[in-house]
N, C-alpha and C positions, 0 to 999 in steps of 0.2 A: 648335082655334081657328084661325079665318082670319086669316092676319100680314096687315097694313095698314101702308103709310107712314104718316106724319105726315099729308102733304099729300091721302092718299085719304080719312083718316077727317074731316079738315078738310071734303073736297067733298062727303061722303056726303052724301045726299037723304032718305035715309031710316032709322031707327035700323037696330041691328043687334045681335044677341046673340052670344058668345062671338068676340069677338076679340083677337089679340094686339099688340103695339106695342112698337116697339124703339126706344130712342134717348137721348139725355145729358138729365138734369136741367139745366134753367134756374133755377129759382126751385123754394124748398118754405116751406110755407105752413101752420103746423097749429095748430089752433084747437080748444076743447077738445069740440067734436062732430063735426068733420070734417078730412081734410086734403087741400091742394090742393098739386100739382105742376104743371109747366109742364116738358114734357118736347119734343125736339127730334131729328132724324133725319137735318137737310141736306135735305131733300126742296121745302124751302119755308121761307119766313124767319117765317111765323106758326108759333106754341108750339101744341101740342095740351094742353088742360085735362084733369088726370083728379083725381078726384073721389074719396076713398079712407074708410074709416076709420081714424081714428088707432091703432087697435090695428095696422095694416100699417106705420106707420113705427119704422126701424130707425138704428140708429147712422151707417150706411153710406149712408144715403139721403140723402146732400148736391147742393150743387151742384156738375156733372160728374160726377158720378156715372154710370156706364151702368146702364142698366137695361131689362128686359121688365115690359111689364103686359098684363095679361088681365083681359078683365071683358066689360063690354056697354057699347057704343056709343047713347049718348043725346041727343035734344035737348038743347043745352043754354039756359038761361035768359037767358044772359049776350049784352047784343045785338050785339059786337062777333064774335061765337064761335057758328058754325052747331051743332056737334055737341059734346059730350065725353063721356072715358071712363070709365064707375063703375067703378070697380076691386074686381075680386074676390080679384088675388093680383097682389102688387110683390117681382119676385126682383132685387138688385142683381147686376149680373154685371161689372160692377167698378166700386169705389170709388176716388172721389177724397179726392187731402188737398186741402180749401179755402184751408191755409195757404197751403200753398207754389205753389198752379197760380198762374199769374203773369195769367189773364184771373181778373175780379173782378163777384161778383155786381150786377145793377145798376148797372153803373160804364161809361161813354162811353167806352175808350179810343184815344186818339188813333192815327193811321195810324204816327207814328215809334215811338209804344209798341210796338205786336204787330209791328212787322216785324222787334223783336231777337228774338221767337219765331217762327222760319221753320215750325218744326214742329209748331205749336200753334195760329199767329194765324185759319188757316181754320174755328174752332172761333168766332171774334167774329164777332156780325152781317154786320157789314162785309164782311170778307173772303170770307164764306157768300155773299153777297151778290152779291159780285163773280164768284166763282166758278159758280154758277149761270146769271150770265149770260154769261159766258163760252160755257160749253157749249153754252147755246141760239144764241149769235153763230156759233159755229163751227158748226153746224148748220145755219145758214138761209145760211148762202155757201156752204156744200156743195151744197143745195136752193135756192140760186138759179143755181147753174152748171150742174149735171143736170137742169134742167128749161128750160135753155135750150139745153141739145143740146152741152155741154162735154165731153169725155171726160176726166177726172182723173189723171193722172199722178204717179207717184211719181219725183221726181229726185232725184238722187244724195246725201248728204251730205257725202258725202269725194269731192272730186274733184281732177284735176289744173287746172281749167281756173278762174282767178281773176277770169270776168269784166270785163276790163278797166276801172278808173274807181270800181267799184262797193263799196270799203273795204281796210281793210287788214286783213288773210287770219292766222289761225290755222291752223298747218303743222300736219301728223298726222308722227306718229314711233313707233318701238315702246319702250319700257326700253331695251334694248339700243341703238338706234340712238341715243340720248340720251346717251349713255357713250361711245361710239364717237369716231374723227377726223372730221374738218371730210369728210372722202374716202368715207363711207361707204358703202359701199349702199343704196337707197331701197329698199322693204319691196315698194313697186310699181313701183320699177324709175326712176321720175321723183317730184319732189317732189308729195305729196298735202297738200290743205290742206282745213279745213274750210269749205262752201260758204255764200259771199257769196249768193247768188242759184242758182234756178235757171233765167231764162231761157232760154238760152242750149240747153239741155236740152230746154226746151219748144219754142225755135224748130223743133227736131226734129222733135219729132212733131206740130206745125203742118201739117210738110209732109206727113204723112201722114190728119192727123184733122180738118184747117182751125180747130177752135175747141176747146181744150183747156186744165188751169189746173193749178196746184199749189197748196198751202197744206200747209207744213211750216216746221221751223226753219232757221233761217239764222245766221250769226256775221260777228262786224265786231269787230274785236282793237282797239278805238278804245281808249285807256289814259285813259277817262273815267268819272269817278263824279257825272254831274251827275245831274238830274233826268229827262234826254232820253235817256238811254245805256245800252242794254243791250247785254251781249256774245253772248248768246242771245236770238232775238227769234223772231216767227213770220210770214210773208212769206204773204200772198196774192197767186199770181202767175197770170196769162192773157197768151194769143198767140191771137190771132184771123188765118187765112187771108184771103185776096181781101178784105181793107180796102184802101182806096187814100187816106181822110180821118183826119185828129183828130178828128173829130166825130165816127165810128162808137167809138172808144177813149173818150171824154170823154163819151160817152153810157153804157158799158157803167160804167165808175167811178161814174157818179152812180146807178144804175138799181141796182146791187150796193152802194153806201153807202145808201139808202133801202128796197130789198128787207129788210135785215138790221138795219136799225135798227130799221122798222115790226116785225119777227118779236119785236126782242127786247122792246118798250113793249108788244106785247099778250101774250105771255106770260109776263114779268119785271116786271109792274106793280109791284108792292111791293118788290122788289130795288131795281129803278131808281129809284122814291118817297123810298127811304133814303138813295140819294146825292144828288138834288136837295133831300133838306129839309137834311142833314146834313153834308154834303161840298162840295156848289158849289148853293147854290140858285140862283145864276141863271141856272145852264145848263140851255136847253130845247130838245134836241136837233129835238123833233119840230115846232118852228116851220119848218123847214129841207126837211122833207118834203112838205109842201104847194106849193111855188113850184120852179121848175127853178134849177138852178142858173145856166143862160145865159139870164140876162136883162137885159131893157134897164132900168141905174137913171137913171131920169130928173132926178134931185138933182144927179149929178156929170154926166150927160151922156154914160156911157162905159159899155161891158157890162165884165160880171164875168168875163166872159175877155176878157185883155190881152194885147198880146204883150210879149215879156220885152222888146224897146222901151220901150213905154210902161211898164212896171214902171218902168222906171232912171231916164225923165223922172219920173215921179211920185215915185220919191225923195229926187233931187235937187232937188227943189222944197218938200220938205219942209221944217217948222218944224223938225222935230225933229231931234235932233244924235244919230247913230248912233255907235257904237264902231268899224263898218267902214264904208267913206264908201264908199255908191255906185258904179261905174263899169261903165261899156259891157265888156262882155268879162270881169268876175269874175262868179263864184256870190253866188248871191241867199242871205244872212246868215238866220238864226234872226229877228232883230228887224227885218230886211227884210218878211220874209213875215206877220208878226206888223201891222206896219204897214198892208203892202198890203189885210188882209183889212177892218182898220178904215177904210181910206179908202173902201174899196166898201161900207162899209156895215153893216159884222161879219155877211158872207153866204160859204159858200165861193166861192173865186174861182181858174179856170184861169189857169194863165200860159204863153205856147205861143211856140213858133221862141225856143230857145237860140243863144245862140252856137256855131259848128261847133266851135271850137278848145276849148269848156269842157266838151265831152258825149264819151261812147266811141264810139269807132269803129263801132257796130252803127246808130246811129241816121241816116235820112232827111237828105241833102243836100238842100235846099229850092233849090239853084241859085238863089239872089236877088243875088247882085250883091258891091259891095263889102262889106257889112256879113257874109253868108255866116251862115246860123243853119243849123239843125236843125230837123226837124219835130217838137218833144220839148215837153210840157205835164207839168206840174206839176197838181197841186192843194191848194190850200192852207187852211186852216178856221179857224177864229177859235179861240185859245188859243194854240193845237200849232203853228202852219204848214202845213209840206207834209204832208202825209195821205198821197198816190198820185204815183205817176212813172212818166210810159212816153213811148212813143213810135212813128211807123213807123218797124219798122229797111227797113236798107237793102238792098232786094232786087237793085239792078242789079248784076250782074259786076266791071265796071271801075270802074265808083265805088267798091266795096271793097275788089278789089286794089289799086286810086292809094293808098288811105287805110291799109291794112294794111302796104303795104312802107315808105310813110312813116315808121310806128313799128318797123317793123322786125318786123312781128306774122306774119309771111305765111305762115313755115314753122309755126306755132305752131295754126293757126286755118288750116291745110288743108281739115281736113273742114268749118268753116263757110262756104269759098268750096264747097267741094261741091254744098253747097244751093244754090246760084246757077245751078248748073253743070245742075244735074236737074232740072228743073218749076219752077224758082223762082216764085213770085205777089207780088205786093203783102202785105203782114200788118205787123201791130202789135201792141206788149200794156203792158203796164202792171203794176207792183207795187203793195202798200196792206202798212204794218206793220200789222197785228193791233192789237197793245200801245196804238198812236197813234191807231187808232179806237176801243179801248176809252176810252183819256183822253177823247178828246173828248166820246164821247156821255154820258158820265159825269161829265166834268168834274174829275178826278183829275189832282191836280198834279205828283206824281214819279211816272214810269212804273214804278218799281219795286213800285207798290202794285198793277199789274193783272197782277203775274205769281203766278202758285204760292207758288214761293219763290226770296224777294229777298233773297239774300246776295250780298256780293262783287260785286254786279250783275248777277250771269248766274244763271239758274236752277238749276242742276247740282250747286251744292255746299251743303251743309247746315253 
């Protein structure tokens, strides 16, 4: 017999004789001239219908149940349902107890239910659901960076080098080193910690490849259990050569949030269906696709990229009474950005030239005068906030030595004045969390619900 997914015998065109089919009982069904199953694979969020005689049902043939079926692949009747499968022979290949499995026939459970089953909840609509499109998301930024001449890069996860600015760092140690004096010896000879970013890494081979990207994990030891906070995350990162604008950076961020959005609404239509009817119906990611992001709103009289100026005037102006009160020269708050997106309109919105004194060391002196910013843009989207963060770093020589010996950085980040030192060019890049563009397009409210598994808040422990 020819094995088939769920989802091939669903597309099939045309019947088919002796096939096979693998996957968990959803629902059983039996009636005293026939019985019906709804069986599942992961393949796809619709059930495959198969169509049995009640002499084939057995004790063992519940819901969760695993199971193979073999028969012949038929039109089926039913107008929802292109094909299904007559079954000639149902071997349980392992049985569930219905008691005790903690997901429940025909039952809606909530997102704080299945996430006390880390090991189980991918087995609920939902989270099938989720996960499915995950995979195609992560696929269509692979296939939009490769087919825009990016060469892909594996950066380091342990490294020495903690990005300056960029979170607070999980140290790597062995057993032994953990037991040991305050004096020990480091395993690498200097302190290893696990990587914030990697940047810093790509700037590198920037100077070799001009347009280049990472997408792997990252950590940030934030001792937070909010909704916003993972300790494992997944970091989409690019360095683009011979840029000298924010507008080549704040083009490629919108061009790769709509490349990967469109990928997953025509292949994930019914994944993504499930979360807008049943999770956030009024989130409609793909309103956002059609219109650029830099454009003129003629309502307020201002584009939807600001600079982080006019951000601070516009919330100081504000009706609304913040927790962190505005000012020139601090970071833009969670309820900041939340704000700004709703005054332009509930549209994503750039926010560009930081302060020099709020940003790291690597990014763009704009040489403006007293106020002194950064060449550094944010973007921020209606729910979540910031989405994406980059910036041009800083290619000139002495403008990085002035600013490295300042912080006392100089002996530390030798080899990144190096690169200044050999061909250096103009370039910029930008990072995008993963996790924060699945909420968004999705509309999911605790980020712990777009990872695998959500315990503890970091993926890694069960």
């Amino acid at each position: 017999a020819v094995r088939l997914r769920v989802r091939e015998a669903l597309g099939a065109r045309e019947p088919a004789g002796e096939v096979k089919v693998q996957g968990w009982v959803r629902s059983v069904r039996s009636q005293k001239e026939v019985l019906f199953l709804h069986i599942n694979d992961g393949s796809c969020l619709e059930n495959l219908q198969v169509v049995a005689d009640p002499s084939l049902e057995n004790r063992d043939l519940t819901f969760g149940s695993a199971v193979e079926v073999q028969g012949k692949l038929v039109k089926s009747p039913h107008r929802m349902q292109n094909m299904e499968l007559k079954a000639e022979t149902i071997r349980v290949v392992g049985p569930c107890d219905t008691w005790s499995f903690p997901l429940k026939l025909k039952k809606r459970h909530p997102l704080e239910y299945v996430r006390q089953f880390p090991h189980l909840r991918c087995r609920s609509n939902t989270l099938g659901s989720l996960l499915r499109i995950r995979s195609e998301a992560t696929a269509a930024i692979h296939s939009f960076f490769q087919e825009n001449g990016y060469v892909h890069i594996h950066t380091p996860i342990i490294t020495s080098n903690d990005c300056e600015g960029a979170g607070e760092l999980f140290q790597i140690e062995t057993s032994n080193e953990a037991k040991e004096s305050a004096e020990k010896t480091h395993f690498f000879n200097v302190p290893a910690f696990l990587t914030v970013s990697g940047q810093l890494h790509l700037e590198v081979m920037a100077g070799a490849f001009t347009h280049v990207f990472t997408f792997g994990p990252t950590f940030r030891a934030e001792n937070s259990q909010s909704r916003r906070h993972l300790a494992e995350f997944y970091m989409v990162e690019a360095e683009l050569s011979f840029t000298e604008s924010l507008q080549d950076i704040m083009q490629v961020m919108e061009d790769l949030f709509k490349t990967a959005t469109n990928t997953v609404l025509s292949k994930c239509p019914r994944d993504v269906e499930l979360f807008h009817k049943y999770i956030a119906p009024a989130q409609k990611p793909e309103n956002f696709l059609v219109i650029p992001f830099i454009v003129i709103l003629k309502t307020f009289f201002f584009s939807c990229r600001i600079s982080y100026n006019e951000a601070v005037e516009i919330l100081k102006q504000a009706s609304q009474t913040f927790t962190f009160k505005p000012e020139w020269g601090c970071d833009l708050q969670t309820e900041h950005e939340k704000y700004l997106v709703k005054h332009c309109g509930e549209v994503p919105v750039f926010v560009i030239n930081y302060p020099y004194d709020l940003k790291p060391f690597y990014m763009r002196d704009n040489e403006d005068g007293p106020q002194h910013t950064v060449a550094a843009v944010d973007l921020l989207v209606p729910g979540i906030g910031e989405l994406c963060g980059g910036s041009l770093r800083e290619e000139r020589l002495p403008f990085l030595e002035s600013r490295l010996q300042r912080l006392g950085l100089a002996d530390a980040y030798q080899w990144y004045l190096d690169l200044r030192k050999f061909g250096s060019v103009p370039h910029g890049g930008f990072g995008m969390g993963f996790e924060r563009y699945l909420q968004y397009i999705l509309g999911v409210d605790n980020i712990k619900d777009v990872i695998p598994f959500p315990r503890f808040s970091h993926s890694c422990l069960l």
